[in-house]
N, C-alpha and C positions, 0 to 999 in steps of 0.2 A: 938492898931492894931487888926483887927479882921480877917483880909485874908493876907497869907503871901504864897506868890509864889516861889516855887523852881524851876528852869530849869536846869534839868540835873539829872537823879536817879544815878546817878555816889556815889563813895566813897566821894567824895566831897559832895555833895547834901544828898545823907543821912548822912553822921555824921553834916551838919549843919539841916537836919531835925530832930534830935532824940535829940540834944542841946536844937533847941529851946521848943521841949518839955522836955525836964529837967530843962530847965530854966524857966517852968513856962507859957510857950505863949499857951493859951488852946480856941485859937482861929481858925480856919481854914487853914489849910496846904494842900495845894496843890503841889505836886510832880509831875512834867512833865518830862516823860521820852523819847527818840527817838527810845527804844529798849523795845522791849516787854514782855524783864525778870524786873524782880526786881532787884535792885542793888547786883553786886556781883566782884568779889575780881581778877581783872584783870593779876599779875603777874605769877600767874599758868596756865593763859593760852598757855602761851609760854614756858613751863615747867610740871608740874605737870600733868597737863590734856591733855598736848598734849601728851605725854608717856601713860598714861591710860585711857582716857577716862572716866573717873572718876567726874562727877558731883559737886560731894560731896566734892574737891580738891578745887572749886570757892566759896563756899559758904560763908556769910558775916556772920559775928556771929550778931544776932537779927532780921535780914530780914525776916525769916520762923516765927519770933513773932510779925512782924511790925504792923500786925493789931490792936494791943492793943494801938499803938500810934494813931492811928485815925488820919492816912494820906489818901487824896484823891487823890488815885492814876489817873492818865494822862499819859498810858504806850503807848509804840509804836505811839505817835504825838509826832510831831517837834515843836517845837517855830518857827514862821514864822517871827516875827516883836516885836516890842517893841516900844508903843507911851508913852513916858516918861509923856506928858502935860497929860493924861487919866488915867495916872496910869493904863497903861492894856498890858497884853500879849497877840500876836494874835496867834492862834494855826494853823498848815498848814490844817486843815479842817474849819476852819474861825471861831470857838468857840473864843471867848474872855474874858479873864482871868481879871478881876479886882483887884487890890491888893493895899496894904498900906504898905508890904512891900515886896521886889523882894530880893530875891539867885539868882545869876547866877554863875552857876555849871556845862555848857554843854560840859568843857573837850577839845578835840581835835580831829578832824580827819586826817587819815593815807591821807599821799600826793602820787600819781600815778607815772606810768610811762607809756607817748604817747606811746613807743616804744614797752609796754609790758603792754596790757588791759588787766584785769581781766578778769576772768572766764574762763573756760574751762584747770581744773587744774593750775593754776594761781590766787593766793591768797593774799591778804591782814593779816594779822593778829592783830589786836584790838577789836573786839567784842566779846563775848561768839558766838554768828552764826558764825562769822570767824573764831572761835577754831575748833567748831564741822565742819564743811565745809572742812576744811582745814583736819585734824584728819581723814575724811572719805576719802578722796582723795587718801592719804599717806596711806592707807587700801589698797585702792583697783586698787592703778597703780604703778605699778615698773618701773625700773630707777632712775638715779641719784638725788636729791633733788638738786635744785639751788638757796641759799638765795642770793638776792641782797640787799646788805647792808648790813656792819659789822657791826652796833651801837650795842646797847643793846640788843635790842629784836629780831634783826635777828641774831646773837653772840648765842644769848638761843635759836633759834630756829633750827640753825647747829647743836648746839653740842648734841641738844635733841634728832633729828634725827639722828645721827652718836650714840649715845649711843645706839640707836633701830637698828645699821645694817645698814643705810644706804649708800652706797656712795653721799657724799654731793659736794656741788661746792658752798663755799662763796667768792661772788662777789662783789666789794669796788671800786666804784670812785675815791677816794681820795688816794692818793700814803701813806696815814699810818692811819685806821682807830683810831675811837676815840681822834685824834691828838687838837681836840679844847675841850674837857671833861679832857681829862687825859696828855696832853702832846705825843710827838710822839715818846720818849723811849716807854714807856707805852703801846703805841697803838701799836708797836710793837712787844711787850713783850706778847700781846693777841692777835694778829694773829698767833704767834710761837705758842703759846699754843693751837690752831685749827691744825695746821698742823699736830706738834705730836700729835696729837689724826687722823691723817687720810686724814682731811677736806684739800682739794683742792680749796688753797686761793688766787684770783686771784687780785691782787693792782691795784690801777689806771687804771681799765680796767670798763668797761660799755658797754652795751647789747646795741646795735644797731634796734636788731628784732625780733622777732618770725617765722619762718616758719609755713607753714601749717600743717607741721610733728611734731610740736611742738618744734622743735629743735629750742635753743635762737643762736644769733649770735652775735657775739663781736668784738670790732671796733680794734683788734688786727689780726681779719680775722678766727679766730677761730671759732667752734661750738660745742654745748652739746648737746647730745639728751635729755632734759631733761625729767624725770616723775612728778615733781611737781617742780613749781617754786612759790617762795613767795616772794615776796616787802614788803622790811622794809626800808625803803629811809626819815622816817621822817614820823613826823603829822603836824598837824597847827591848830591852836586856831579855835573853834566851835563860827565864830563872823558874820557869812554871814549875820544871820536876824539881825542883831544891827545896820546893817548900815542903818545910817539915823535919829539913834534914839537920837543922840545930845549928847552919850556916847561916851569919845574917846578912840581911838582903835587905838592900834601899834601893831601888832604879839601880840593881844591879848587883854581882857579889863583893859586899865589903871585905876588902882584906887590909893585912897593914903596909905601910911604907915599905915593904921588899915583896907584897905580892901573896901571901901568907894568908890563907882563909883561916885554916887549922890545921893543925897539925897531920906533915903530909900532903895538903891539898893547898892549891895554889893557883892562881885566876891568873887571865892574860884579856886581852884585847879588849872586841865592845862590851863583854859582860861585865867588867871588873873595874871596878871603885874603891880607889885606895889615896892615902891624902897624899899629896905633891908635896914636898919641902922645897922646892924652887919657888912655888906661887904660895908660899907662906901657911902653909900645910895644907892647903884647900884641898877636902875631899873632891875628886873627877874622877868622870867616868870620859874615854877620850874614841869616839868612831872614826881614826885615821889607819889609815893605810901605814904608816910611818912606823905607830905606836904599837901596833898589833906585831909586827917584827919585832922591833926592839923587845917588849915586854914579853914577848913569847921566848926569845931566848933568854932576857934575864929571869924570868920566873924556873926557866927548867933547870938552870946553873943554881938557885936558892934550892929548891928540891934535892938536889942530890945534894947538898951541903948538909941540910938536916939544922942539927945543933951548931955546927961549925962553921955557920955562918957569921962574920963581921956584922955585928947591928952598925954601922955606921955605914955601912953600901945601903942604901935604900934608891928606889924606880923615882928620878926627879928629872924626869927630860921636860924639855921645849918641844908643847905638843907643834905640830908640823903639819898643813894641809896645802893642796893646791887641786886648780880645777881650771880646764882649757873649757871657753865656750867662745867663740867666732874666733876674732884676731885677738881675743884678748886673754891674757894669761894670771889666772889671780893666787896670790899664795898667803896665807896664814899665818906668822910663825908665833908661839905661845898665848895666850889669855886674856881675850880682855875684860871678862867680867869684872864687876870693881872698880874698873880704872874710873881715874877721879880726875885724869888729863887725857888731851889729845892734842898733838898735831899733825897738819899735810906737810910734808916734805918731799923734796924731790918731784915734783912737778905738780899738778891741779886734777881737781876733778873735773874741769872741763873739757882738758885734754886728754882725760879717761889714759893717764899715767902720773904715776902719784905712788908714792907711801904714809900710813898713814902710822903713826908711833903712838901707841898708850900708855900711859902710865898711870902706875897705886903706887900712897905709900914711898913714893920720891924714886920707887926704883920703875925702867922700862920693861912690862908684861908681856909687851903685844904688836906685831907690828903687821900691817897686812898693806899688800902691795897690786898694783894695778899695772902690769906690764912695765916691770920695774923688779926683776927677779934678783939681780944680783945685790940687790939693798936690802933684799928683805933677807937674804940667803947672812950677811953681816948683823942684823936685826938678833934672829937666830942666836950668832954667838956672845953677841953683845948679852940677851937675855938670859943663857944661860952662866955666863960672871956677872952677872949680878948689876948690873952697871945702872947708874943713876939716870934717870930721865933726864936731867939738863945734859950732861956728859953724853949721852945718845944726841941728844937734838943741835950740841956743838960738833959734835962730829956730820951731822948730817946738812949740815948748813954750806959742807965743802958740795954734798952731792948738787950733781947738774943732771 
């Protein structure tokens, strides 16, 4: 191979660009990015950076040395198309990209809300621009902050704001956030924990509108005068230009168990859905920080193997998440869709410290923890050997 095309300067896209130069490919790399920074470290955006401002909070450790890797960079262009028979990527200024072999790494974008258009103090949050954008806002206008959507990243975007002073207002469609991630004890168990902290959490309610005054409206007939409002309602797979391209695409690029779209071409991070053989081949698509490393180097090590790949190596981790909001530190480790068991271990949820174990299928999937790291961090390797739910929850019966 002598041109190899990455789409996407994402955490995905550079750990499979800095692989395949370790692993020797000292042929032509090309990194297309849609943003006009160099790849950097997106969880602090809704955290670290948003409380400081702070640059230096995103930084990717090796980015600031990437020039030694002799990437040709393609920052701020999109990928527009993908003619698989050409082997070529079309760029949204019509440059075209020849290659031998394709990364697709372009991540996901934040999904909208008709009812409540961006801009004019109304934010998205996923870009470093929408950190800083966002961050300048909550500078320089007062009143109440109003996240809609309790998931993860609007969850750290409350509570990061409410640590700074602010009065907040998180807003949740769903009568019990995080209820398909963690179960709806759980999703409970973290809305309580906004509230005693201040935050004004509104369930199964949804904004209707905006006024001209800015004030949002709610189909309970309420209003907030809001000073900043931010949408976190979800992203979706970055797959618009592929259609067409003979790739097939469900909520994302299907490939197979080693990362394999077609031949040559190979997906990593938020865009890529490929079945797990750990969680009993379940197709996923996995939006971690964790996974987007990992899958990024192992897809770029598949690509340069070609044919001489071992089918029996296939992408089967224990997806991995965690997220700091006040004093409390929550972590994720593997699946719990399916699970047909639960227990609390290791402490309550009244004491807002706890681990919670799931299990399908007799084996444990899923373990998610409530300031309780180093249980769930054991959760982790217990679920990647395989280990039986009761033999999890014997073992966990010593924790205190």
């Amino acid at each position: 191979m002598r041109r190899i095309v990455v789409v996407g300067a994402s955490l995905a896209g550079w750990h499979a660009a800095t692989t395949l130069r370790r692993e020797g490919f000292d042929g032509e790399l090309v990194v297309v990015g849609a943003e006009t920074d160099r790849p950097y470290d997106r969880p602090p955006l809704s955290k670290a950076f948003l409380a400081t401002g702070d640059e230096a909070k995103v930084a990717l450790g090796g980015v600031a040395d990437s020039d030694a890797l002799g990437l040709t960079w393609r920052l701020g262009r999109r990928a527009s198309a993908l003619r698989l028979d050409g082997r070529t990527v079309v760029l949204d200024d019509g440059e075209q990209l020849g290659f031998d072999g394709l990364v697709i790494a372009c991540g996901a974008e934040v999904r909208t809300l008709p009812s409540v258009p961006l801009g004019d103090g109304v934010h998205a949050l996923r870009t470093l621009h929408d950190a800083r954008s966002l961050r300048a806002d909550l500078d320089r206008r007062s009143g109440p902050v109003v996240v809609i959507g309790a998931g993860f990243i609007g969850a750290e975007v409350a509570a990061t704001c409410r640590d700074a002073g602010r009065d907040v207002v998180l807003v949740e469609a769903a009568p019990v956030p995080l209820e398909r991630a963690v179960g709806a004890e759980v999703g409970m168990v973290c809305a309580e924990v906004h509230r005693e902290h201040g935050v004004d959490v509104r369930l199964g309610t949804t904004v209707t509108g905006r006024r001209a005054s800015g004030a949002l409206e709610f189909d309970d007939g309420t209003t907030v005068d809001a000073g900043v409002v931010v949408v976190g309602v979800g992203v979706r797979p970055s797959t618009d230009w592929l259609e067409g391209s003979g790739l097939v695409l469900d909520d994302g690029v299907c490939c197979d168990a080693t990362g394999l779209a077609a031949p040559g071409v190979v997906a990593a991070g938020d865009v890529a859905r490929w079945p797990n053989e750990l969680f009993f081949g379940d197709s996923m698509r996995v939006e971690h920080w964790d996974n987007a490393i990992d899958m990024g180097a192992f897809v770029a090590r598949r690509l340069l193997a070609r044919d001489g790949w071992d089918p029996s190596t296939t992408f089967a981790p224990v997806p991995w998440f965690w997220s700091d909001q006040y004093d409390r530190k929550l972590q994720m480790a593997g699946r719990a869709t399916g699970a047909d068991r639960t227990a609390v271990v290791a402490g309550s949820f009244e004491d807002r410290r706890f681990v919670v174990l799931y299990g399908r299928q007799g084996r444990l999937v899923a373990a998610f923890g409530m300031n309780r790291p180093r249980y769930v961090v054991q959760c982790r390797s217990l679920i990647a050997a395989r280990t039986s739910f009761d033999d999890a929850l014997d073992l966990a019966s010593g924790w205190t």
